[in-house]
Legacy VTK file of the C-alpha trace (Angstrom):
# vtk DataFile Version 3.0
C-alpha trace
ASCII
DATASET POLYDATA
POINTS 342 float
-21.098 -13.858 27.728
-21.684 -11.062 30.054
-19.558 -7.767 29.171
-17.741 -5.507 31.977
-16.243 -2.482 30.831
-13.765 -0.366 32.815
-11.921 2.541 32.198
-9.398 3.077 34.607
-8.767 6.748 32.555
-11.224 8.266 30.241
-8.918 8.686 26.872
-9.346 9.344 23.388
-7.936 6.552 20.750
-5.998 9.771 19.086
-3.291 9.107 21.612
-1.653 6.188 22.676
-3.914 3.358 24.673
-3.863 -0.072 25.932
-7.112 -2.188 26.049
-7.452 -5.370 28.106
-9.998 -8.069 27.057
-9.757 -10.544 30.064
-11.868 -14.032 29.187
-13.143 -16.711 31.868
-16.150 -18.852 31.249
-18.631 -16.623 30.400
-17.263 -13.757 31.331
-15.709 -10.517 30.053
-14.009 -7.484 31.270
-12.181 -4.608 29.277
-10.392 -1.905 30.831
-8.792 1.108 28.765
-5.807 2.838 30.230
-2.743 4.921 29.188
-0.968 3.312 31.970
1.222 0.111 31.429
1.520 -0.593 35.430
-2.457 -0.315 35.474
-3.558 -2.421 33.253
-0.545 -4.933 34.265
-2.382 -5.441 37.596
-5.700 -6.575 36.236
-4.239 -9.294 34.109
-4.347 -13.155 35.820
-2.429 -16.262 34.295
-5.894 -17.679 34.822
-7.553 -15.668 32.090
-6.920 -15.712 28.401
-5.728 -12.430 27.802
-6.067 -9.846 24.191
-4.238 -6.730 24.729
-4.507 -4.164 22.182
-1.416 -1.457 22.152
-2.676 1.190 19.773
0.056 3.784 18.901
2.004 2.649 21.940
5.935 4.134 21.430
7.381 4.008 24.357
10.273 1.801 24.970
10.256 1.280 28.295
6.720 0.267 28.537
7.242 -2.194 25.882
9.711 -3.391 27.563
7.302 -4.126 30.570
4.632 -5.811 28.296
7.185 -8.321 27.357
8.883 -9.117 30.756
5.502 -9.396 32.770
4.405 -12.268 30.438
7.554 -14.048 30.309
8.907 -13.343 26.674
12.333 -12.961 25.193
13.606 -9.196 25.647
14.811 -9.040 22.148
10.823 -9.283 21.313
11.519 -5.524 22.396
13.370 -4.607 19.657
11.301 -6.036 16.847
8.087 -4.363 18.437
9.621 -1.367 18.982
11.995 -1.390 15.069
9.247 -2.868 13.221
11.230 -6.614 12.501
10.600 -7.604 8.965
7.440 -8.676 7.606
6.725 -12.187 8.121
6.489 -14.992 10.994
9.175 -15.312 13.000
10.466 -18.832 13.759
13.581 -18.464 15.426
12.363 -17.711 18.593
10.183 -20.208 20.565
8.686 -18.233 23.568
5.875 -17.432 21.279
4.183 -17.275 17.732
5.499 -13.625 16.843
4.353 -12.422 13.141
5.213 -8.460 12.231
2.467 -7.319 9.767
2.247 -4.755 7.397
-1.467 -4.262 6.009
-3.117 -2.002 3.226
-6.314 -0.880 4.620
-9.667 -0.132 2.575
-9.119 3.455 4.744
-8.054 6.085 1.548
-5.799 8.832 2.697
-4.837 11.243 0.832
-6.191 9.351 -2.592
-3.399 6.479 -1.533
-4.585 3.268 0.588
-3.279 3.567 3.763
-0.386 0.743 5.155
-0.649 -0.131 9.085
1.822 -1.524 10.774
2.283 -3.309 14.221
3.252 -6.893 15.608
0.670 -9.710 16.800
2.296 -12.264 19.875
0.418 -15.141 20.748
0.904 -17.314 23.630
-0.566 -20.057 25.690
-3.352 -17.742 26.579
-3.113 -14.507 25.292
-2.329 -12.459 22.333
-0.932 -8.741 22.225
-1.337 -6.510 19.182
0.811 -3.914 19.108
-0.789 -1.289 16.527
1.242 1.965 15.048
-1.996 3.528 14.074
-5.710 1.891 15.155
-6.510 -0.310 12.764
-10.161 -0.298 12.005
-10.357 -3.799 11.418
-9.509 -4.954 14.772
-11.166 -1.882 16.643
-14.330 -3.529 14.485
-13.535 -7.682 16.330
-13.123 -5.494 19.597
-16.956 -3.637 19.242
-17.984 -7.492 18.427
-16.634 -9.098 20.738
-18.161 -7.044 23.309
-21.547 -6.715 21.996
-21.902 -10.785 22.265
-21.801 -11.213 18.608
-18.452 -13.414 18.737
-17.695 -15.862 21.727
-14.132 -16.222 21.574
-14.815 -18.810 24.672
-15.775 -21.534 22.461
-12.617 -22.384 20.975
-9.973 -20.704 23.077
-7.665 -17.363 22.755
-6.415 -18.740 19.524
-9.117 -18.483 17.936
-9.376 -15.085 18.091
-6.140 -15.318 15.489
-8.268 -16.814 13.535
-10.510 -13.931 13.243
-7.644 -11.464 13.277
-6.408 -13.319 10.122
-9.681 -13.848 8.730
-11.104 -9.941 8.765
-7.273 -9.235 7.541
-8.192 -11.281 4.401
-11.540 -10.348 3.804
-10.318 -6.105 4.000
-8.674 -7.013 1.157
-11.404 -7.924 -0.693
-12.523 -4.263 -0.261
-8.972 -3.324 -1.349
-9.006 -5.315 -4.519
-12.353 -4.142 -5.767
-11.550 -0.320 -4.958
-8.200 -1.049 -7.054
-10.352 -2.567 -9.663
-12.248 0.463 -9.962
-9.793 2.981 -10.156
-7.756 1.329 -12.899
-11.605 0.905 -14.732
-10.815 4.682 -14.563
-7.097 5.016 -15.001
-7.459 2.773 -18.135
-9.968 4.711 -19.965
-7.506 7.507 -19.786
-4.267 5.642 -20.447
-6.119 3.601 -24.019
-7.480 7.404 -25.103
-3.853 8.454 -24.916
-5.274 11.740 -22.545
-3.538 10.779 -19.555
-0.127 12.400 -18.182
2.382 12.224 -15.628
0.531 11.822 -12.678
-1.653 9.207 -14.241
1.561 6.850 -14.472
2.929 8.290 -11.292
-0.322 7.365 -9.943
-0.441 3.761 -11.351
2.981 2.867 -10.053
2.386 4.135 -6.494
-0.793 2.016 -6.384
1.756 -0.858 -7.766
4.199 -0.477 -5.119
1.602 -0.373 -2.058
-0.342 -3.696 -3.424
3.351 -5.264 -2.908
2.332 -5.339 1.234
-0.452 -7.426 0.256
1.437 -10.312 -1.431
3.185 -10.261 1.701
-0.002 -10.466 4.387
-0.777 -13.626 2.370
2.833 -15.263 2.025
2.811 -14.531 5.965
-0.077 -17.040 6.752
0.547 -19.434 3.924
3.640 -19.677 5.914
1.350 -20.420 9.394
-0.364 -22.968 7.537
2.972 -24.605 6.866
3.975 -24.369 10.595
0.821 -25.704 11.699
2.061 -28.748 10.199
5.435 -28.891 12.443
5.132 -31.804 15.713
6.730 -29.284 17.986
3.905 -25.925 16.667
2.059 -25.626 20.194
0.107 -21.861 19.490
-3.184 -23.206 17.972
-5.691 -26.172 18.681
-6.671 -28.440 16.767
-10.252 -27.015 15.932
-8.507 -23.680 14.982
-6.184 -25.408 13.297
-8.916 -27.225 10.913
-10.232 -23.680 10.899
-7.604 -21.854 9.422
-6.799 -24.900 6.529
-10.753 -25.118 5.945
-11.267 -21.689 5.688
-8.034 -19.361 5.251
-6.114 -21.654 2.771
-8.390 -21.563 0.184
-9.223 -17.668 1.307
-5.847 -16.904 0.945
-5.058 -18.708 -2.638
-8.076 -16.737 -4.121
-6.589 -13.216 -2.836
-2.812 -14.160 -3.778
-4.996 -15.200 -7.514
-6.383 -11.793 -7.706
-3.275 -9.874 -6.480
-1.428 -11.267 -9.531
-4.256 -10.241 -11.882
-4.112 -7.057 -10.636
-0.931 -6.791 -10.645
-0.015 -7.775 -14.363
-3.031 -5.266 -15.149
-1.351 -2.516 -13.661
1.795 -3.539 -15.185
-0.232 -3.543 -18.580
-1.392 -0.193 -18.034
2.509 1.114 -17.424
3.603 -0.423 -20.328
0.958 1.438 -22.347
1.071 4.683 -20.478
5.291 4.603 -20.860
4.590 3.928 -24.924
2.489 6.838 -24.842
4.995 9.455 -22.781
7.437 7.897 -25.419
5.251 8.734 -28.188
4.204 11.959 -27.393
7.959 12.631 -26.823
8.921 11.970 -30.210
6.008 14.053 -31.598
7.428 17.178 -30.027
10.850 15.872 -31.359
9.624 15.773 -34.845
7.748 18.968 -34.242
10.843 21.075 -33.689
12.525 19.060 -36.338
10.158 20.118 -39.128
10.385 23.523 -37.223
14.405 24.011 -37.828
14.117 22.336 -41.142
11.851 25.571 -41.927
13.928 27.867 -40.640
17.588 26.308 -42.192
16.571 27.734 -45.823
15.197 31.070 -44.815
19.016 31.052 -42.081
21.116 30.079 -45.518
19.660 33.002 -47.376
19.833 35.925 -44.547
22.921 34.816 -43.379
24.071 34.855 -47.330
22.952 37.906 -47.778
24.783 39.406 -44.841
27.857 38.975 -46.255
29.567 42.484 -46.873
30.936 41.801 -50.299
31.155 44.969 -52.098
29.714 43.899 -55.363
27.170 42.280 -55.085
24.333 42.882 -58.303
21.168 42.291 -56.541
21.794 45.369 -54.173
21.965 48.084 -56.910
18.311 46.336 -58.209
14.915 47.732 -56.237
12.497 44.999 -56.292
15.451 42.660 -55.089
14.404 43.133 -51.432
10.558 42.679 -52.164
11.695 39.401 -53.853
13.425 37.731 -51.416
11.133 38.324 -48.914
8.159 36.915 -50.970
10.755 33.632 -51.584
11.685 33.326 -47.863
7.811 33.089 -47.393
6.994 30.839 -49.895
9.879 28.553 -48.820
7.722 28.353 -45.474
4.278 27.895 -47.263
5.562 24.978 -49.509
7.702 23.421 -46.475
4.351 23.281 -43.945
2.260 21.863 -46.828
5.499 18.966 -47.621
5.471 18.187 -43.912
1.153 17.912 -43.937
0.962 15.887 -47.232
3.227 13.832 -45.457
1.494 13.585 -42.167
4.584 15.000 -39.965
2.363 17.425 -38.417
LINES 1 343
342 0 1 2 3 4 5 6 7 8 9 10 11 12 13 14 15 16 17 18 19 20 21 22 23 24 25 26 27 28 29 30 31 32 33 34 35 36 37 38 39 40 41 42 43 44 45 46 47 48 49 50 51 52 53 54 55 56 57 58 59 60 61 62 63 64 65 66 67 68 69 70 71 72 73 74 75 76 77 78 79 80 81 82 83 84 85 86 87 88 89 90 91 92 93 94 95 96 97 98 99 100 101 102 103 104 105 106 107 108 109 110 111 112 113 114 115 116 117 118 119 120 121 122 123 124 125 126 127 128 129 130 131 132 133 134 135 136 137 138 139 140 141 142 143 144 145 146 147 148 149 150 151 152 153 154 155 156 157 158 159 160 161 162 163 164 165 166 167 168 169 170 171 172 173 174 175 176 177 178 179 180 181 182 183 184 185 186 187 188 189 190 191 192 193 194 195 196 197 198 199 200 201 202 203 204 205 206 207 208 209 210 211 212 213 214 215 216 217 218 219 220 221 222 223 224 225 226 227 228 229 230 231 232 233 234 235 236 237 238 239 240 241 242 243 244 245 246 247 248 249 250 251 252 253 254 255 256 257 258 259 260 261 262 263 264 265 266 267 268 269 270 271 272 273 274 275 276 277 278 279 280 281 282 283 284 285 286 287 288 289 290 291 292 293 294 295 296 297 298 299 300 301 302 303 304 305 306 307 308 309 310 311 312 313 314 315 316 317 318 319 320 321 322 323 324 325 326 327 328 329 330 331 332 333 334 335 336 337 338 339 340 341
């Protein structure tokens, strides 16, 4: 496969880009531009077509991506809206899925989620990307050093490899997950952890939840696959994706679970503890006012201004209630430790 490269504007991927992989035979041309019209131009119905559209927000241009290769103009608004995760079927003009994927990329000590929209037609596919996602800036490099001929099978198989380096991120995902609750665990089981340890289990819960749906998307492709009128994939890539993916994708949704009911595991333990350590401090100021009630009873009986009263005219009276208040807190500290309530 000989490689052409082209850029029609020398840009940065920190700002929005379209890149153009045109195929035919054995050859191979990218061209990088910010501008729609541009890279319109150097697209022909004779080549099969990958178009990358990497933090592209702009409406109209959208808008001109759809129309020059014949797709429904409500595909416009679910590009643009982010339409809800999954595969739509509703619409025919094309195999439309809206993804939403947990990258092995930590920011900020959280994974971080990607979002975009993959069409695929007779002969191309767009990828509309919110943020460049590493995985398929990775297929791009490949593809262009000669290490993947997507000639060989046809556009559609370069789903196939979209799909496939989807699935195998995760496998990054899960083990770095793995790890972490190693960690998170120790602390939860030696009682040492606090609010942010449970805080940080249940936002690591709640971002997993995108995975599930990565794999329910495709298990739902290999269902359509099976439909007479499902016209986006060959055969071969077909065979592909239910030699290779199904299986692939079983295993992850397998190890999602697991993970899953560990990390539910580890809430359940980590709420019993916050409970627990609640009701120590509960007891603790329990046994504290319990102290104090006696020693409350006797000043507050002693403040009465009752005129006779013997124990006032008597000198060591004072001395003697003081040295009973105290040893009504001495004996009350050693009840509550012989009884283990502190």
């Amino acid at each position: 496969m000989i490689a052409n490269n082209r850029v029609i504007s020398r840009l940065s991927l920190d700002c929005d880009m379209l890149i153009l992989f045109t195929f035919s035979q054995n050859h191979l041309e990218v061209f990088t531009s910010k501008d729609v019209n541009a890279i319109l131009e150097m697209i022909s119905n004779s080549h099969n077509i990958w178009l990358r559209c990497i933090r592209f927000r702009d409406r109209t241009a959208i808008a001109k991506i759809i129309n020059h290769f014949g797709l429904n103009p409500s595909r416009v608004d679910m590009v643009f809206n982010h339409f809800p995760i999954g595969i739509d079927e509703e619409i025919e003009d094309c195999l439309f899925d809206s993804y939403e994927i947990m990258t092995n990329q930590i920011k900020n000590r959280e994974f971080e989620i990607v979002r975009g929209s993959i069409l695929v037609g007779n002969n191309f596919i767009i990828t509309f990307e919110t943020t460049e996602i590493r995985i398929l800036t990775i297929l791009s490099n490949n593809i262009q050093k000669r290490i993947i001929d997507i000639q060989q099978y046809g556009i559609d198989y370069l789903l196939y490899l979209i799909y496939k380096d989807i699935l195998n991120n995760y496998y990054t995902v899960f083990d770095y997950i793995a790890r972490k609750l190693d960690d998170l665990e120790d602390a939860v089981l030696d009682n040492s952890g606090d609010e942010s340890t449970y805080k940080e289990i249940a936002t690591m819960r709640q971002s997993t939840r995108c995975g599930r749906r990565n794999f329910q998307s495709i298990k739902s492709l290999l269902a359509m696959m099976d439909y007479e009128d499902f016209q986006w994939l060959s055969l071969p890539v077909k065979e592909l994706f239910n030699q290779e993916l199904s299986h692939q994708v079983d295993k992850l949704l397998q190890e999602y679970q697991a993970l899953r009911i560990w990390m539910s595991e580890l809430l359940e333990i980590e709420r019993d503890n916050t409970a627990s350590k609640t009701s120590e401090r509960v007891n603790r100021l329990t046994i504290l006012s319990t102290v104090f009630l006696p020693l409350t009873f006797i000043s507050g009986f002693y403040g009465m201004n009752f005129k006779y009263m013997p124990e006032l005219d008597q000198p060591w009276a004072y001395p003697l209630v003081i040295v009973i208040m105290v040893l009504i807190v001495i004996g009350s500290i050693m009840y509550a430790k012989q009884q283990r309530w502190l």
